[in-house]
Rosetta silent file (secondary structure, phi, psi, omega in degrees, C-alpha in Angstrom):
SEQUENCE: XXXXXXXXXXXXXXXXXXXXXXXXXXXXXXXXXXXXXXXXXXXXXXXXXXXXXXXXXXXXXXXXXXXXXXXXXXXXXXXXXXXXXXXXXXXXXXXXXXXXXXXXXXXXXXXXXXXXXXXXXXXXXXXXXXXXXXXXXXXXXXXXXXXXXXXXXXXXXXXXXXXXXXXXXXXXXXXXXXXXXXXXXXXXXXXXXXXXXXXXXXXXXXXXXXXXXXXXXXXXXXXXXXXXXXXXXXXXXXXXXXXXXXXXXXXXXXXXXXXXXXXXXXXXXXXXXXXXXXXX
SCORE:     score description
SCORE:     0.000 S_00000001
   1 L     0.000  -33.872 -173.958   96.775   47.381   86.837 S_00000001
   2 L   -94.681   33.687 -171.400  100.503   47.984   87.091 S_00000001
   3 L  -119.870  -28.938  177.425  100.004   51.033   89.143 S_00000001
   4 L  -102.813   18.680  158.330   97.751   48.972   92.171 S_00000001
   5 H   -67.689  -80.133  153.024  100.858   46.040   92.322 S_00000001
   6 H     8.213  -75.408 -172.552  102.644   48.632   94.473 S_00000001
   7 H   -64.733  -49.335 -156.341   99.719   49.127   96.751 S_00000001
   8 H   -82.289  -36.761  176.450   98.527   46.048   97.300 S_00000001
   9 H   -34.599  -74.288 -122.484  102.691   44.522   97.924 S_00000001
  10 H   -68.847  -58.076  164.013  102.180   47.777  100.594 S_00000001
  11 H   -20.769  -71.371 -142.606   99.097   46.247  102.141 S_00000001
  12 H   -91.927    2.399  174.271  100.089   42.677  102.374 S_00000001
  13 H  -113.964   -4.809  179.453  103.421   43.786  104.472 S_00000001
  14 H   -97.313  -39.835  150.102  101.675   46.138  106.894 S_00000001
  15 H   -23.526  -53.631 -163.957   99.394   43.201  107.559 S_00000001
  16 H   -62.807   12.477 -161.650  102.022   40.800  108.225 S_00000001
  17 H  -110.345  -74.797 -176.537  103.533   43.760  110.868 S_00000001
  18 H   -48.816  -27.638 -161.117  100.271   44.100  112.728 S_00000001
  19 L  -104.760  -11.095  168.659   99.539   40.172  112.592 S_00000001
  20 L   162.380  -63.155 -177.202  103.080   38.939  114.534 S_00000001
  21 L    46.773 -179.435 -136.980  105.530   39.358  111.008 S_00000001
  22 L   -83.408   88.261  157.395  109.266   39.051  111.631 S_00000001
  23 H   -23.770  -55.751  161.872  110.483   39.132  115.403 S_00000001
  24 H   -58.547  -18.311  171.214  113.904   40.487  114.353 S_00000001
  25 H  -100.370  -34.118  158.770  111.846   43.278  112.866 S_00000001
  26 H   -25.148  -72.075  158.755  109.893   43.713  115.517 S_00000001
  27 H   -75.110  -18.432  146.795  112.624   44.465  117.552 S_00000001
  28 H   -47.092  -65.829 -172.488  114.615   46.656  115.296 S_00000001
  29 H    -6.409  -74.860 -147.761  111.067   48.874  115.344 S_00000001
  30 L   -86.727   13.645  164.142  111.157   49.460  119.022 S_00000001
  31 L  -106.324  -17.362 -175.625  115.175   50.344  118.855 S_00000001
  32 E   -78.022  145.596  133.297  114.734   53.146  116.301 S_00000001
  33 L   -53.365  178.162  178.497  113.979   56.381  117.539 S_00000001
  34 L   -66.575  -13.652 -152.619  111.835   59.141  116.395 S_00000001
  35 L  -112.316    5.688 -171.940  114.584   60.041  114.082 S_00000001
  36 L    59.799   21.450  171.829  114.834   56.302  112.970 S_00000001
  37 L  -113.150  176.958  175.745  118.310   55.628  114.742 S_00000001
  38 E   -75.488  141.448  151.836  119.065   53.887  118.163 S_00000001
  39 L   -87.327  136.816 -161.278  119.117   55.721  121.310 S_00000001
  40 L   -92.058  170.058  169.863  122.788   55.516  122.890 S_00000001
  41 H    -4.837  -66.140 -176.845  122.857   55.432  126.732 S_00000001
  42 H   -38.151  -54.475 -153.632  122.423   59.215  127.148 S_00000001
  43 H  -103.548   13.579  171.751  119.160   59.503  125.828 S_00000001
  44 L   -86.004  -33.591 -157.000  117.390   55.857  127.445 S_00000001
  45 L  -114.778   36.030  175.682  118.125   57.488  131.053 S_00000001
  46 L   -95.682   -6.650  167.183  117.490   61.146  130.154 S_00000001
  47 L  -110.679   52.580  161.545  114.220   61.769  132.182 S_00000001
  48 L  -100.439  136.670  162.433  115.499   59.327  134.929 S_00000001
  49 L  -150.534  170.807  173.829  116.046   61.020  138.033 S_00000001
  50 L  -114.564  144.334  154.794  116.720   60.554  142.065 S_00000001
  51 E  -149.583  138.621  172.250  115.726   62.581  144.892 S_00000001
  52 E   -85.047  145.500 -154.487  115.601   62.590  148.420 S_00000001
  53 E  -154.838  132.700  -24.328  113.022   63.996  151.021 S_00000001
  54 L   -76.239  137.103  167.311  113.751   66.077  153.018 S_00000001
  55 L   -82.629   23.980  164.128  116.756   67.075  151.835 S_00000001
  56 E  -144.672  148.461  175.518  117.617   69.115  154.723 S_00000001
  57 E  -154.938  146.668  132.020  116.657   68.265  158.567 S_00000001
  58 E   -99.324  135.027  178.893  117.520   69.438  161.981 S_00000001
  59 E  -125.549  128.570  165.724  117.112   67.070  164.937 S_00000001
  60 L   -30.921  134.008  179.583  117.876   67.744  168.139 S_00000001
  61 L   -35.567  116.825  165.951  121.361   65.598  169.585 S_00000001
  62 L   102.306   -6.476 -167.225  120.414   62.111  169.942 S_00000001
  63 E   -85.107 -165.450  165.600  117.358   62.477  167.890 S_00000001
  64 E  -132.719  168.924  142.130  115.974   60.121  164.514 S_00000001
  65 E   -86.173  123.162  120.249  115.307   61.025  160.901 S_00000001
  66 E   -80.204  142.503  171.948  113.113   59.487  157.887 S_00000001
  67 L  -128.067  130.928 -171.037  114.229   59.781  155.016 S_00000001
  68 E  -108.249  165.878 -158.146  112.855   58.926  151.681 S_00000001
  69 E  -138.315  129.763  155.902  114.745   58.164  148.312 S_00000001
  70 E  -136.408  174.983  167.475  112.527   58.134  145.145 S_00000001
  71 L  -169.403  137.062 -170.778  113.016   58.009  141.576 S_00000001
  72 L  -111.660   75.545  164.952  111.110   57.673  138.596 S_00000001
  73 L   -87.473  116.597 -156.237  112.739   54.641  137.084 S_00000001
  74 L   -96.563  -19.739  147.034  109.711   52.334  136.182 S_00000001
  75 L  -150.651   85.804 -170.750  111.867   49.420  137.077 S_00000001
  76 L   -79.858  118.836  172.828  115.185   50.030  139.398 S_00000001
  77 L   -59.166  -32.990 -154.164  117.321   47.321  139.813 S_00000001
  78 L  -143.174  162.251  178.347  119.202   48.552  143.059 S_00000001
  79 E  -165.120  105.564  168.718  118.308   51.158  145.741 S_00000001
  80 E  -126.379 -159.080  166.925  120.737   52.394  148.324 S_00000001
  81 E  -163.032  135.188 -147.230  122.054   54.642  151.087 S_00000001
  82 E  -124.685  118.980 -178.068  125.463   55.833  151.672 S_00000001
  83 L   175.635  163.393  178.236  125.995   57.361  155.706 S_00000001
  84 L  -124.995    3.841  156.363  127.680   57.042  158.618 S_00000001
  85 L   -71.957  157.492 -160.792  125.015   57.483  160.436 S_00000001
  86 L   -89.183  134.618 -175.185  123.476   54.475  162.280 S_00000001
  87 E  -101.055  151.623  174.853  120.305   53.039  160.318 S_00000001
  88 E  -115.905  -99.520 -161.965  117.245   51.832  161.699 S_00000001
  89 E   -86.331  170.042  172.954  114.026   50.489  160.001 S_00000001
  90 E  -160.774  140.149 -157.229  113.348   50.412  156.034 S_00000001
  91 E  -128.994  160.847  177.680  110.064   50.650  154.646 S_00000001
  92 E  -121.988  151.403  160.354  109.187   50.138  150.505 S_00000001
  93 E   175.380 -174.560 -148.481  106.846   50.696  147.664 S_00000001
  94 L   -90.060  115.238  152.455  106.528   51.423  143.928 S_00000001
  95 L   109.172    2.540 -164.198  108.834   54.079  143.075 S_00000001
  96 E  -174.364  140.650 -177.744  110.534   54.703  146.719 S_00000001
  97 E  -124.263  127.018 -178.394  112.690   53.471  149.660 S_00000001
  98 E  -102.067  141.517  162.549  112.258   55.374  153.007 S_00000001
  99 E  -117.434  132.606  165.215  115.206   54.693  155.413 S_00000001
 100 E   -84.077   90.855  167.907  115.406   55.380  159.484 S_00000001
 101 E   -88.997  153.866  175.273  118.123   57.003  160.798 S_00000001
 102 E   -92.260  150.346  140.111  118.953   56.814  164.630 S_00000001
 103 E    78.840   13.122  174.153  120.849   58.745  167.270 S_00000001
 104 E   -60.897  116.762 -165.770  122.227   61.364  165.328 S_00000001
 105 L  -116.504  -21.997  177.049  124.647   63.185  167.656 S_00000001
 106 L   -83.663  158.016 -169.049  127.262   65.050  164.927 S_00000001
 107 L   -99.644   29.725 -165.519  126.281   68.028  164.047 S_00000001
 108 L  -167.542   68.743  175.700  126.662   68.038  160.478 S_00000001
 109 E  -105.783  123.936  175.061  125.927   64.400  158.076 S_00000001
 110 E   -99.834  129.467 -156.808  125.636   63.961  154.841 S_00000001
 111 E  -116.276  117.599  153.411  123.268   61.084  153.708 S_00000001
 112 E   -90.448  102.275  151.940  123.422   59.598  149.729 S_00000001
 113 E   -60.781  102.475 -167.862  120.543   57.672  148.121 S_00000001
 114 E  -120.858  138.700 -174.004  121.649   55.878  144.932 S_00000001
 115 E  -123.222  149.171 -170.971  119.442   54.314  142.546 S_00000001
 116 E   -97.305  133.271  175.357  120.409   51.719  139.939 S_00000001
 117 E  -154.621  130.610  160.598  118.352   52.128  136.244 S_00000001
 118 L    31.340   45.147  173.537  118.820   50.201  133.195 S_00000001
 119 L    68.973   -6.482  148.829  122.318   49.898  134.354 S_00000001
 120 E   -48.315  134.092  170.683  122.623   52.955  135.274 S_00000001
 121 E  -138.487  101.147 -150.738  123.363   54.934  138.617 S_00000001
 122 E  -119.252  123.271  156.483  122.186   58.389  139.901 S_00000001
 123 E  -101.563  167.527 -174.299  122.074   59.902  143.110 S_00000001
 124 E  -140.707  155.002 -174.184  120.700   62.703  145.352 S_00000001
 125 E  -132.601  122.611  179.894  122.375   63.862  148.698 S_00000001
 126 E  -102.241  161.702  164.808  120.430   64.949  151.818 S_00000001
 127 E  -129.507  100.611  172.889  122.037   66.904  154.791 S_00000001
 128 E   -63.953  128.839  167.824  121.161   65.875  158.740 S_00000001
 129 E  -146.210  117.356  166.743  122.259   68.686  160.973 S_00000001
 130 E   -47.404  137.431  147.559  122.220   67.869  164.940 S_00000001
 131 L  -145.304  148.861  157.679  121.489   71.009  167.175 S_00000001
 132 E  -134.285  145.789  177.688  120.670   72.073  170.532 S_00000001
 133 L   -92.854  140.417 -158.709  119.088   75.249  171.470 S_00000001
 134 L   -51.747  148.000  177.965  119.902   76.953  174.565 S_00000001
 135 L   -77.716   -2.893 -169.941  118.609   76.523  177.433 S_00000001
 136 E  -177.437  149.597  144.714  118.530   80.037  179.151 S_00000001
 137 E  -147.786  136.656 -179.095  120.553   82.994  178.093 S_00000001
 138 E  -121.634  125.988  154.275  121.166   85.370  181.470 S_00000001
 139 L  -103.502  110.902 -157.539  122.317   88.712  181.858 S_00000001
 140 L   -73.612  162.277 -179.058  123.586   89.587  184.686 S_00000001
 141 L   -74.571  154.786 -158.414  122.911   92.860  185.886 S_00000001
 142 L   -48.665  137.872  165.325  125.293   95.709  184.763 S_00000001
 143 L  -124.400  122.710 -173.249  127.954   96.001  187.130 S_00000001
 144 L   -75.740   73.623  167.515  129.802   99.968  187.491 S_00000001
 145 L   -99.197  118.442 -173.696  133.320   99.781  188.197 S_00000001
 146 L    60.680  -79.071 -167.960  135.158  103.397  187.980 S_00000001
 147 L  -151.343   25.120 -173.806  133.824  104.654  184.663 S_00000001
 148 E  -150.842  125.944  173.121  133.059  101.466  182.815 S_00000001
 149 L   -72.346  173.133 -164.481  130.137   98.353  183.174 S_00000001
 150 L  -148.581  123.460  179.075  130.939   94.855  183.358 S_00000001
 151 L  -152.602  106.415 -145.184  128.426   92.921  181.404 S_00000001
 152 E   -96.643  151.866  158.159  128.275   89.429  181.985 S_00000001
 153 E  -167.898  124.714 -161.094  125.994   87.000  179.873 S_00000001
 154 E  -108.127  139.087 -176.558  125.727   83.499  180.306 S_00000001
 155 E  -126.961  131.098 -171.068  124.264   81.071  177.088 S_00000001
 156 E  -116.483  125.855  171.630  123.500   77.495  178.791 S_00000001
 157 L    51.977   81.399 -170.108  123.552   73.903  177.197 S_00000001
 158 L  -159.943  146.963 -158.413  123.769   74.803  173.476 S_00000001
 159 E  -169.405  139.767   -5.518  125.552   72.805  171.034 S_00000001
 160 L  -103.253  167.736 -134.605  127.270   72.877  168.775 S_00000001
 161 L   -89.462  -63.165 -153.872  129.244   76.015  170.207 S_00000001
 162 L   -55.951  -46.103  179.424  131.443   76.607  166.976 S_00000001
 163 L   -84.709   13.660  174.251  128.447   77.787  165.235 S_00000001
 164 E   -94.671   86.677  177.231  127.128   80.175  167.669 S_00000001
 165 E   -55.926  106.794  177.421  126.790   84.250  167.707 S_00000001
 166 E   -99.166 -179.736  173.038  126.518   85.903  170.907 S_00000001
 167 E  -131.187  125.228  178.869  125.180   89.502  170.813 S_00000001
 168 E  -115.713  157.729  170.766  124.791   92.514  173.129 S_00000001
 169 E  -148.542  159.061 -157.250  122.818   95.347  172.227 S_00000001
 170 E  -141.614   90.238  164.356  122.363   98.446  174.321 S_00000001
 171 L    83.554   44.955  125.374  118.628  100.179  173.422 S_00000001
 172 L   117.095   28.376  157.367  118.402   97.440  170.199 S_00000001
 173 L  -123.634  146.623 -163.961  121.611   98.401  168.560 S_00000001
 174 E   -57.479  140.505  174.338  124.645   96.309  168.832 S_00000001
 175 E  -138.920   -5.028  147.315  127.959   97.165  171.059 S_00000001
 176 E  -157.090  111.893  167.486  129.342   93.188  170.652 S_00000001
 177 E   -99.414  107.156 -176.654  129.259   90.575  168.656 S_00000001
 178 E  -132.192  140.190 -167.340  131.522   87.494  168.568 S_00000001
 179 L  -113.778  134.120 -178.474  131.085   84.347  166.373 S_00000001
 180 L   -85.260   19.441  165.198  132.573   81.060  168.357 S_00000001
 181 L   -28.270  -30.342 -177.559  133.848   79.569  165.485 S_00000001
 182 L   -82.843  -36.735  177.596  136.840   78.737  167.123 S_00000001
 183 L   -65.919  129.245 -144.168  135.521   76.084  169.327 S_00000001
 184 L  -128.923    9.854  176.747  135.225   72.853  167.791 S_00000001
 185 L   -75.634  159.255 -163.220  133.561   70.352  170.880 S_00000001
 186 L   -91.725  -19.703 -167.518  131.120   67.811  170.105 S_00000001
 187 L   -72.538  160.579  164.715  129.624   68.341  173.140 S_00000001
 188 L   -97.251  129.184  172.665  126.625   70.694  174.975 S_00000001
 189 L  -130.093  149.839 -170.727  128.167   73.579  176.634 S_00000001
 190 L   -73.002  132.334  163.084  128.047   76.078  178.817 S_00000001
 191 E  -160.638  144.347 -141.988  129.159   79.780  177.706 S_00000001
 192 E  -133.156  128.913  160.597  129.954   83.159  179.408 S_00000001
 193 E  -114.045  121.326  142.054  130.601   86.596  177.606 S_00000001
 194 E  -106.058  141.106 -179.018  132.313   89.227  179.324 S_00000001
 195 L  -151.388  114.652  149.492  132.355   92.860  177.651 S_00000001
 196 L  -113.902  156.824 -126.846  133.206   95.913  179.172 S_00000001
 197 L  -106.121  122.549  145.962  130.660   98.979  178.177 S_00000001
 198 E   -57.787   96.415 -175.728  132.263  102.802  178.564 S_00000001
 199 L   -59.209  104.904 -170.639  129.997  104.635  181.147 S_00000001
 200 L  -128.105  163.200  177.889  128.792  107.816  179.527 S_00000001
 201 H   -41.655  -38.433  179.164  125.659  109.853  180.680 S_00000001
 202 H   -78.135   33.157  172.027  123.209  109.075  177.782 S_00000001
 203 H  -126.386   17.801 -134.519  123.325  105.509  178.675 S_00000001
 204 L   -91.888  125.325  177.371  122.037  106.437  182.250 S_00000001
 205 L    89.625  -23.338 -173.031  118.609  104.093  181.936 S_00000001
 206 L   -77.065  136.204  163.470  119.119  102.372  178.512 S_00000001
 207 E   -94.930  158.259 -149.887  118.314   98.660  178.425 S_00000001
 208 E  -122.755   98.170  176.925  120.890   96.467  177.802 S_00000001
 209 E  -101.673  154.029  147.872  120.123   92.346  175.916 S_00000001
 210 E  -106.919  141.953  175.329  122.051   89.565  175.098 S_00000001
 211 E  -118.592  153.959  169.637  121.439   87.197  171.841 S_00000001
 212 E  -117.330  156.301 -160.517  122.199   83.936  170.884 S_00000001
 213 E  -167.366   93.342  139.281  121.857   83.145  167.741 S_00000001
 214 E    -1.012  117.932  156.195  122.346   79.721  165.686 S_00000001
 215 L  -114.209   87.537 -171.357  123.999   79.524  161.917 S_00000001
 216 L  -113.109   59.515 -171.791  123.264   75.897  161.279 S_00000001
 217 L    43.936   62.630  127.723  123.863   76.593  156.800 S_00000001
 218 L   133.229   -7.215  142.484  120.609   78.048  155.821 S_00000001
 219 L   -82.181  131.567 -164.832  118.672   77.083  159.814 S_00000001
 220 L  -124.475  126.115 -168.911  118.833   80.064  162.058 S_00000001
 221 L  -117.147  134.680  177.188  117.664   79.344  165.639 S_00000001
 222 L  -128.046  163.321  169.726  117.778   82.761  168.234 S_00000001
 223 E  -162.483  141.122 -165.685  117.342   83.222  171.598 S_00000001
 224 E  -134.405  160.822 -171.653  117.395   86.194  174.043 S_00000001
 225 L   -96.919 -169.998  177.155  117.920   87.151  177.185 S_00000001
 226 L   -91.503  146.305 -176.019  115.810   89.170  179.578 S_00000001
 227 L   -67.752  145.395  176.282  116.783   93.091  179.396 S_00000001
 228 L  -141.571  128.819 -173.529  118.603   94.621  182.222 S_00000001
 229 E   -95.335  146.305  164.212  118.949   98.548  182.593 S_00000001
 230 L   -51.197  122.883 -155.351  122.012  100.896  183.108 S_00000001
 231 L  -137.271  146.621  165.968  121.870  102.114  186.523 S_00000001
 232 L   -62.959  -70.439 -160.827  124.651  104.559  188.561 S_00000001
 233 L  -116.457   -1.298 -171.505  125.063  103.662  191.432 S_00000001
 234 L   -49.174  -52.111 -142.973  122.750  100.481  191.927 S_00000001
 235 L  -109.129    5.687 -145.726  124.684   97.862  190.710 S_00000001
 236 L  -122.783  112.442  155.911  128.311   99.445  191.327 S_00000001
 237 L   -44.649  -49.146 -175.359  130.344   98.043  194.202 S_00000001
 238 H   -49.547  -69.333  146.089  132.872  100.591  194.358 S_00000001
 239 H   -45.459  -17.063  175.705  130.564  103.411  194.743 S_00000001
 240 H   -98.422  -40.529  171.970  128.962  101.658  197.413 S_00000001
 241 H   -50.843  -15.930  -13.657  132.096  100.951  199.493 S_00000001
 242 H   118.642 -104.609 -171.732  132.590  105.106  198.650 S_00000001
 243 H   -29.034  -56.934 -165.133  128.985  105.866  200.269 S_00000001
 244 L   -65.980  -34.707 -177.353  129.923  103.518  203.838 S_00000001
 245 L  -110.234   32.014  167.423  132.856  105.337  204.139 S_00000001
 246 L  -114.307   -7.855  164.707  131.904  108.631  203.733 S_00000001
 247 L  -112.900   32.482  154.631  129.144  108.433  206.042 S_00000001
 248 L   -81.888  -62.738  169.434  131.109  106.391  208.492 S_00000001
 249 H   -54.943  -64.301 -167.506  133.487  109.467  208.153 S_00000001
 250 H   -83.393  -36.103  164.964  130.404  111.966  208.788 S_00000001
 251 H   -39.600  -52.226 -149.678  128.830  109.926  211.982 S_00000001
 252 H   -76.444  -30.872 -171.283  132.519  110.404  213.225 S_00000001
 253 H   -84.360  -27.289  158.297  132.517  113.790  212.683 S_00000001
 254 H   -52.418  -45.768  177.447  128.931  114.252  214.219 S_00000001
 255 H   -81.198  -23.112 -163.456  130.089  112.155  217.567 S_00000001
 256 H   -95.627  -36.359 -179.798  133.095  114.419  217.726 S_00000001
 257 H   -66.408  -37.965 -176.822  131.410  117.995  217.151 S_00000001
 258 H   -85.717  -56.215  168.111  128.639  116.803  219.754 S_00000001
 259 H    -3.113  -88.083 -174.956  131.286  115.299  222.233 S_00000001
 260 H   -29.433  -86.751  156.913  133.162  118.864  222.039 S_00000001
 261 H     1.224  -54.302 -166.077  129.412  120.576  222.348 S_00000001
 262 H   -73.250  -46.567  179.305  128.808  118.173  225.356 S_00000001
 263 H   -70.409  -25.973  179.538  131.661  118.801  226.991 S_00000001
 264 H   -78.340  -16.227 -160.761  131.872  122.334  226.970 S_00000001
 265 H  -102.838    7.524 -174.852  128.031  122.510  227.754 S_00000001
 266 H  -118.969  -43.556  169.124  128.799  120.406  230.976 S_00000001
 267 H   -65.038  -51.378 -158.357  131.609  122.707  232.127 S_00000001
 268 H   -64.324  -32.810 -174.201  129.709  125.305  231.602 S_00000001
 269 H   -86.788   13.273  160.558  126.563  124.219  233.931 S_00000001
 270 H  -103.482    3.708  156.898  129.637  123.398  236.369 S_00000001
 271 L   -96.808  -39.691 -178.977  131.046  126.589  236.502 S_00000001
 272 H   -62.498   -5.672 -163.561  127.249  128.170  237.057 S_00000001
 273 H  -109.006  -47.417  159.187  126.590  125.483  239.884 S_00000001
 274 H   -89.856    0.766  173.520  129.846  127.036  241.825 S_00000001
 275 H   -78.776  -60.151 -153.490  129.247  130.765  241.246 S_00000001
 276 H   -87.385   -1.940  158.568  125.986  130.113  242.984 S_00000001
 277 H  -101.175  -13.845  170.057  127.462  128.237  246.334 S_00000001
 278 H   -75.822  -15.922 -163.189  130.038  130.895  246.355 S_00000001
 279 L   -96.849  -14.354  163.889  127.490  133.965  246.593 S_00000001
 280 L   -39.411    0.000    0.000  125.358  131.544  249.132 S_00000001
């Protein structure tokens, strides 16, 4: 008998647990951990997290974005967004806040979503990046002054400029490349490459492109021109100004040699035209 006192004490208090028992105990319970201590701060918010979708976009200048914020905090007190971009509409539901931005014209914004938990506050950071891609790239054809080309190439309405690579290549391998880094306008612009190309025989025929080419941090946008070939004398002013006056110069010489020819061939039937009234 004094061996089931024990047991039965053990009984009559796990009833009383199951049936309402002690409030104050109740709530001690559910504060103990698995390890039978409280969890401090750290370890109430350790699988809370925030993220944002997408976190990277390109839009065209002037364009809009959604963006969505989630998190899986089971009840968030607060839900916000940090930008300096101009917001438009905001939509809701369990577990997520979508936000609209408008009119995004810089070409580089960074957008924060912060969510409030259990008193807590965690964020995720998206990045908007503005672009526009060119409208044309032209290459003009090769032009041959003395021993050297002139190669022209125009990249139209492309923004922004500071992040833009043009490229020439001459039979698909490169002969210039310059990154516009230094230009810093906000703007769409217009831009012209000149480069001149050493004229050597093997290039007699080779086609000649320009590229444009986008770095917008991890989007790469390209664009190319139409090919234009190395030519002698087609495209070469100099040489043609050259040509007109050397056969300006041989017509002259041709009117003078026939002149001479004419004249002598005119005397001549005028000396034969008075030998024959003198023997008359």
């Amino acid at each position: 008998m004094g061996s089931l006192l024990p047991l039965s004490l053990l009984v009559l208090l796990a009833a009383a647990y199951r049936g309402g028992g002690s409030a104050r105990w109740r709530r001690a319970a559910r504060a103990q951990g698995p390890g039978g201590h409280s969890p401090g701060p750290s370890e109430t918010s350790a699988s809370f997290w925030v993220r944002v979708s997408p976190a990277f976009k390109a839009v065209p200048p002037g364009g809009s974005v959604w963006l969505n914020c989630s998190s899986s905090c089971p009840l968030p007190e607060n839900s916000s967004l940090s930008t300096r971009l101009r917001r438009g509409r905001t939509l809701s539901g369990p577990g997520w806040v979508s936000y609209e931005l408008l009119d995004v014209r810089a070409w580089s914004s960074e957008v924060r979503c912060f969510v409030t938990c259990a008193g807590e506050t965690r964020g995720a950071t998206a990045k908007i990046t503005a672009y526009k891609q060119p409208h044309s790239v032209i290459l003009d054809p090769p032009v041959l002054v003395g021993s050297e080309y002139t190669l022209r190439c125009h990249v139209t309405h492309v923004f922004p400029v500071g992040f833009l690579v043009v490229t020439l290549r001459r039979g698909g391998r490169v002969i210039y490349s310059e990154n516009l880094e230094r230009f810093t306008g906000l703007d769409l612009a217009n831009v012209t490459l000149t480069y001149t190309l050493p004229a050597r025989p093997r290039d007699f025929l080779q086609p000649v492109t320009c590229h444009a080419r986008l770095n917008l941090d991890g989007l790469v946008v390209r664009s190319s021109s139409a090919p234009m070939t190395l030519t002698v004398l087609a495209w070469s002013p100099a040489p043609k100004v050259l040509a007109s006056t050397s056969i300006a110069a041989f017509v002259g010489i041709l009117l003078v040699v026939g002149a001479t020819y004419l004249r002598k061939w005119l005397l001549m039937q005028s000396r034969g035209a008075e030998g024959v009234v003198h023997d008359r």
